[in-house]
C-alpha positions in Angstrom: -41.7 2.6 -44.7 -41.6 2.0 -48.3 -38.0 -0.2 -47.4 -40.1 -2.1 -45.0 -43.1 -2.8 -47.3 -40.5 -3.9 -50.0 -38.8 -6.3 -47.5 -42.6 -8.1 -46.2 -43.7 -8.5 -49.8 -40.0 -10.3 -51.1 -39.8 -11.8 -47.9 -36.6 -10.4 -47.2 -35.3 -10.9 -43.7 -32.6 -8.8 -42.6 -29.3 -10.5 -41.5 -29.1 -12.2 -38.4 -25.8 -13.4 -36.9 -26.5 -16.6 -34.5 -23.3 -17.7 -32.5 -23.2 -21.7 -32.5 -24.0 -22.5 -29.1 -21.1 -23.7 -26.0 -22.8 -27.3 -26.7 -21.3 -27.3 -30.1 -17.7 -26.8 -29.7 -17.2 -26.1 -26.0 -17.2 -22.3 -26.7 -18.1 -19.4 -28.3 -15.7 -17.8 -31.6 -14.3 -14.7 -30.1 -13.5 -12.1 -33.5 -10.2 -12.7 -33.4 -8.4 -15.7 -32.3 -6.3 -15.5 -29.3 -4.3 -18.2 -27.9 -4.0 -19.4 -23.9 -0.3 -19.4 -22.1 1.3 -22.2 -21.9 -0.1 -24.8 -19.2 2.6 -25.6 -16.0 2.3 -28.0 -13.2 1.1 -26.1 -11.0 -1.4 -24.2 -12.0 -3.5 -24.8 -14.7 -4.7 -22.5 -17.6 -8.4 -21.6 -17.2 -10.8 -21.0 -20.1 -11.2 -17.2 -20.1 -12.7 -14.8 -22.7 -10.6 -12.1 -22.5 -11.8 -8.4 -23.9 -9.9 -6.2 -26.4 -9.0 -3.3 -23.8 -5.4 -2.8 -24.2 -3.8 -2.1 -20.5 -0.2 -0.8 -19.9 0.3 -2.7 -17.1 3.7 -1.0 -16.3 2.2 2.2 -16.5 -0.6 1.5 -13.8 2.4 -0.3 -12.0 4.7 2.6 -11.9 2.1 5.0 -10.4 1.5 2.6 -8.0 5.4 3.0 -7.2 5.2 7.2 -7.5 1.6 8.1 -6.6 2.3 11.8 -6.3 3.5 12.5 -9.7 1.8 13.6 -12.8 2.2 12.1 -16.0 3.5 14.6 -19.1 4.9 13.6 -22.3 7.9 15.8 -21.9 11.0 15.1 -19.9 12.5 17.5 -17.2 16.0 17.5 -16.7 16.6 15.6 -14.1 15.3 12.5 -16.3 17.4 13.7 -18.9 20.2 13.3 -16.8 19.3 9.7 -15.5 18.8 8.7 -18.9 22.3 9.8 -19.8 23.1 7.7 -16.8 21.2 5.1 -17.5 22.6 4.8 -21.1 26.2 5.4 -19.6 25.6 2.2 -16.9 24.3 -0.3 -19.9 27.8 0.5 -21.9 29.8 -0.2 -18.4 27.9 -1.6 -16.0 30.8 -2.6 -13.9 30.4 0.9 -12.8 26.8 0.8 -11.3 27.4 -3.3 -10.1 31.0 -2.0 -8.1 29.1 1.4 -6.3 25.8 2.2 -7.2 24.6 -1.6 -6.4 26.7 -3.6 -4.8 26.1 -7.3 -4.7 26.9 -8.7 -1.1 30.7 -11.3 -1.8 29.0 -13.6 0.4 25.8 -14.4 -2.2 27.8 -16.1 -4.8 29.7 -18.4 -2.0 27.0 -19.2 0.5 24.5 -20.3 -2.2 27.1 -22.4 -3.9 27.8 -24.1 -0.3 24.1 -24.5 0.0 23.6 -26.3 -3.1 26.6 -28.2 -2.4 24.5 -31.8 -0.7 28.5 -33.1 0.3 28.3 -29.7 2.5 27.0 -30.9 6.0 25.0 -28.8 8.2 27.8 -28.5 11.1 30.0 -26.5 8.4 26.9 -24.3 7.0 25.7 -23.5 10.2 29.4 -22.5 11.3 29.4 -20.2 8.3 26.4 -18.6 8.3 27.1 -17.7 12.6 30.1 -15.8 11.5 28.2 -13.3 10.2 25.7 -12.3 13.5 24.0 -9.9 11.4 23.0 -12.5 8.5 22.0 -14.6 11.4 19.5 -12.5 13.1 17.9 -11.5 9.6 18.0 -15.4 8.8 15.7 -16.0 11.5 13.3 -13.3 11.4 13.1 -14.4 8.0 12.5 -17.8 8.8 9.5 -16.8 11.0 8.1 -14.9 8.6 4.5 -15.7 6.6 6.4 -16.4 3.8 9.1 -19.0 4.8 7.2 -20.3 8.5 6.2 -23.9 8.0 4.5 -24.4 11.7 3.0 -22.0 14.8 5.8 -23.0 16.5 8.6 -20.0 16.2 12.0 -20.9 15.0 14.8 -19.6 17.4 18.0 -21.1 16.5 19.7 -21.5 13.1 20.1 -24.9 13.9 16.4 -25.6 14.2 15.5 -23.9 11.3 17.7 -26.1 8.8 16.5 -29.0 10.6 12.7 -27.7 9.7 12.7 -26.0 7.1 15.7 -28.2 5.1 18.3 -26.7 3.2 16.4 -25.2 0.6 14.3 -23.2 2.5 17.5 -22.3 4.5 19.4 -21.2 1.2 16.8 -19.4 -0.1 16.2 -17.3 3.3 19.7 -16.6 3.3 20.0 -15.5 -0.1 17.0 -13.3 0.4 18.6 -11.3 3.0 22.0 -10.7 1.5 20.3 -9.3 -1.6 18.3 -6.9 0.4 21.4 -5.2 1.3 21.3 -4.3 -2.4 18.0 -1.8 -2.2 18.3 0.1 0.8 17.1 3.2 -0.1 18.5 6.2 2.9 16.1 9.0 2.4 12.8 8.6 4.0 10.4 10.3 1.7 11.8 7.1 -0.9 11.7 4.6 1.4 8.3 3.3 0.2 9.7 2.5 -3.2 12.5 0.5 -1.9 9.8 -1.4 0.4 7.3 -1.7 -2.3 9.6 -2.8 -5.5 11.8 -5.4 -2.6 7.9 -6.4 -1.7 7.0 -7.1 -5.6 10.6 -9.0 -5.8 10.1 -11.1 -3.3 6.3 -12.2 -4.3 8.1 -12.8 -8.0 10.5 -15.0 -6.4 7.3 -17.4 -4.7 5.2 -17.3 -7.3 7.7 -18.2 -10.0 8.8 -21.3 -7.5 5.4 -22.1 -7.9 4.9 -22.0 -11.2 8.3 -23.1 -12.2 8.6 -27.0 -13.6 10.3 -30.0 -12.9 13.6 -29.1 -10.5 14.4 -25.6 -11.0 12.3 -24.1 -8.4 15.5 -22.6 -6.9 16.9 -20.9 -10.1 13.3 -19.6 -9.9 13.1 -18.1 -7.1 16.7 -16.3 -7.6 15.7 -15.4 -10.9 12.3 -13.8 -9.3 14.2 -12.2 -6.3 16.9 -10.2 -8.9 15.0 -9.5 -11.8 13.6 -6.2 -10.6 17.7 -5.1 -9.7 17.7 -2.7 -12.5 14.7 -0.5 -11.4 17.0 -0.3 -7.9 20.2 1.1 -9.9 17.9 3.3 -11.9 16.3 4.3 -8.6 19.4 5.2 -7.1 21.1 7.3 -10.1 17.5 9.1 -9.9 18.3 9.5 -5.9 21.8 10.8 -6.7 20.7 13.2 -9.9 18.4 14.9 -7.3 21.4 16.5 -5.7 21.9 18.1 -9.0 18.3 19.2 -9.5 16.5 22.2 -9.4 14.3 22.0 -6.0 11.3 20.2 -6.5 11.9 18.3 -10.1 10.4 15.0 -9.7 10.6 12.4 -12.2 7.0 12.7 -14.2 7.1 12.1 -17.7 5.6 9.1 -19.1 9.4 8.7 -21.0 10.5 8.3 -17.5 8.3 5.4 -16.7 9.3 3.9 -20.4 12.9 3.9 -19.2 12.2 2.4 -16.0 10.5 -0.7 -17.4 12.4 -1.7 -20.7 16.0 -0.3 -19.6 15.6 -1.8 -16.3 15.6 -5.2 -17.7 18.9 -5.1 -19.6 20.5 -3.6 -16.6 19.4 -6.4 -14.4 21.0 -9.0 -16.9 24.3 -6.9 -17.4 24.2 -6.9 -13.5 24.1 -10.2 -13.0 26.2 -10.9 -15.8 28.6 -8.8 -13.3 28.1 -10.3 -10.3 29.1 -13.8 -12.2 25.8 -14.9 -10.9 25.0 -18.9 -12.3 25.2 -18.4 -16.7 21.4 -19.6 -16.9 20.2 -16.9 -14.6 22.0 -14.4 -16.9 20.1 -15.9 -20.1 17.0 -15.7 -18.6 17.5 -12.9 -17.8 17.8 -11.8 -21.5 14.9 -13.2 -22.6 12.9 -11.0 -20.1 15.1 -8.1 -21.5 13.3 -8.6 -24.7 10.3 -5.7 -24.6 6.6 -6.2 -25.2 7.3 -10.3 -25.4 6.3 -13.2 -23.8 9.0 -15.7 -22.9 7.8 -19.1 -24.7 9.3 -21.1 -21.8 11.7 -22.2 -19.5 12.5 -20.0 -15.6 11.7 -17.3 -18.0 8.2 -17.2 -18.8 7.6 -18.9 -15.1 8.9 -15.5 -14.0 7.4 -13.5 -16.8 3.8 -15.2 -15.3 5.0 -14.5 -11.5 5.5 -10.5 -12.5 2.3 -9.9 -14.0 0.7 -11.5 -11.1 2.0 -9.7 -8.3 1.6 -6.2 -10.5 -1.8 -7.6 -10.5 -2.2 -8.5 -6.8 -0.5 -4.9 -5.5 -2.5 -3.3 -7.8 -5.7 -4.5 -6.9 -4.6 -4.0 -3.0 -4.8 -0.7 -3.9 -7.8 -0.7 -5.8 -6.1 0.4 -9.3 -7.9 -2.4 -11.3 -10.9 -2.8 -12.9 -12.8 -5.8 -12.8 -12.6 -6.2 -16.6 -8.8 -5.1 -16.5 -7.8 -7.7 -14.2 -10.0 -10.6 -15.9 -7.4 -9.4 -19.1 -4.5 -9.5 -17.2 -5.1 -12.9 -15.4 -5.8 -14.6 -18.9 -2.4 -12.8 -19.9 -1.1 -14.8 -16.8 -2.8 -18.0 -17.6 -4.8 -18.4 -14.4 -8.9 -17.4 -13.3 -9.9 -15.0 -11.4 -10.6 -18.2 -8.4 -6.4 -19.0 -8.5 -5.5 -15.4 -8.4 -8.1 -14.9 -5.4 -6.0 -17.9 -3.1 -2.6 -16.5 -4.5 -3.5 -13.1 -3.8 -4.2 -13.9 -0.4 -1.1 -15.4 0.0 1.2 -12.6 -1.3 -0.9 -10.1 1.0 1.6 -11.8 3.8 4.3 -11.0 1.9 
């Protein structure tokens, strides 16, 4: 009381903080500055406030992946075995790229011949038709939501590099052969190998969208193989179970750690491997580089295209609050309006 009496008769106001109005400067001060992604093409950068929540995106990502485990700080011993592994396969990854994950020998050479414009369609088509396998896959692939440019199905090779050209064609084809890579045999693992292929192959659109000027195909190669170390990891986790007391699940928040940073230098030492094209291989190291945005290049288009499919498969499944995703999307440079029509478009995939 006597505060308040002391205040009237000094005429002392207390302090009052008035943000300068949007008509001012075209937006409010947030408390700390924070700077948009760069802009592409493609997709523009919207003007988004983001909030201060911090989100472990791989985290939320991973239980997506294993929704039947628990989370505990401690490691069991069969993830103490596929670190060993894991550590084992980045000193000689020949190992894993010549059992564990074997790249198809018809990737390298088909998608050389494909980019190859002296190639005519007569000796591609009498390639690809040696293989009746590849063929079948080729088309159902061709039909799909993802590659389908008309109502009208697709039912010979031949037709479908007249429609859909050459790069639709080599993309297809390369799409198939690498998921040779991730089958995964036993049934109650199966979803993993659907859902982390499924996540691959929306990375591999989204960063041909995003991507700028004429390297949409390195993008979308660069998308499709970038999640190849979370397969190998996968599998030494498949093959350590044989080893494991009965019922040891993979649980620990270590675990999930492993699976996200590791992963990424296994994919670029695989690649590296498989003599896949030298640019894809840096790339490749700059995602390997933990808790950092690639300033950039095929690399922060695919950086982009990750975070929004985690984003998209994630709100599928209703794992994302509204305020989580608005953080995430200005993480990924777009509004919540861009992600709604891509979203919608990955749900086909």
């Amino acid at each position: 009381m006597l505060k308040k009496t002391f205040k009237k008769l000094f005429n002392i106001r207390d302090k009052v903080i008035v943000e300068k109005p949007e008509s001012f400067n075209g937006r409010l001060k947030s408390t700390r500055e924070i700077s948009a992604p760069p802009r592409v093409n493609r997709v523009q950068t919207p003007s988004i406030q983001p909030t201060d929540i911090p989100i472990d995106i791989s985290a939320l990502f991973y239980n997506l992946l294993f929704p039947n485990t628990l989370s505990t700080g401690m490691a069991n011993e069969l993830e103490k075995n596929v670190f060993k592994r894991v550590e084992a396969a980045l000193n000689a990854p020949e190992a894993i790229a010549s059992s564990v994950l074997k790249l198809p020998t018809q990737v390298v050479a088909l998608d050389k011949l494909l980019a190859d414009e002296s190639c005519d369609n007569n000796t591609l088509l009498a390639l690809i038709e040696k293989d009746p396998v590849l063929s079948v896959e080729v088309l159902k692939l061709c039909n799909s939501p993802l590659f389908r440019r008309s109502e009208k199905p697709i039912t010979s090779l031949q037709l479908a590099i007249v429609q859909l050209g050459r790069v639709q064609i080599r993309r297809s084809i390369t799409t198939v052969l690498l998921r040779k890579c991730i089958e995964i045999k036993p049934i109650y693992f199966r979803r993993f190998g659907s859902q982390i292929w499924r996540h691959s192959m929306q990375v591999a659109f989204l960063a041909s969208e995003l991507a700028q000027g004429d390297d949409t195909d390195s993008a979308f190669l660069l998308g499709l193989i970038h999640d190849v170390g979370k397969i190998a990891i996968f599998k030494l986790l498949l093959e350590g179970f044989e080893q494991a007391d009965p019922g040891e699940q993979p649980c620990s928040c270590l675990f999930s750690r492993v699976m996200t940073t590791k992963s990424l230098s296994l994919s670029s030492l695989l690649a590296l491997h498989w003599q896949l094209p030298v640019d894809i291989v840096e790339q490749l190291n700059r995602l390997a580089i933990v808790d950092s945005k690639p300033a950039g290049g095929l690399a922060e288009a695919v950086w982009r295209a990750n975070l929004i499919s985690e984003c998209s498969m994630l709100h599928e499944a209703n794992k994302l609050e509204d305020e989580q995703l608005n953080r995430l999307l200005f993480d990924a440079g777009i509004d919540k309006e861009q992600f709604d029509q891509l979203h919608q478009k990955l749900l086909l995939i």
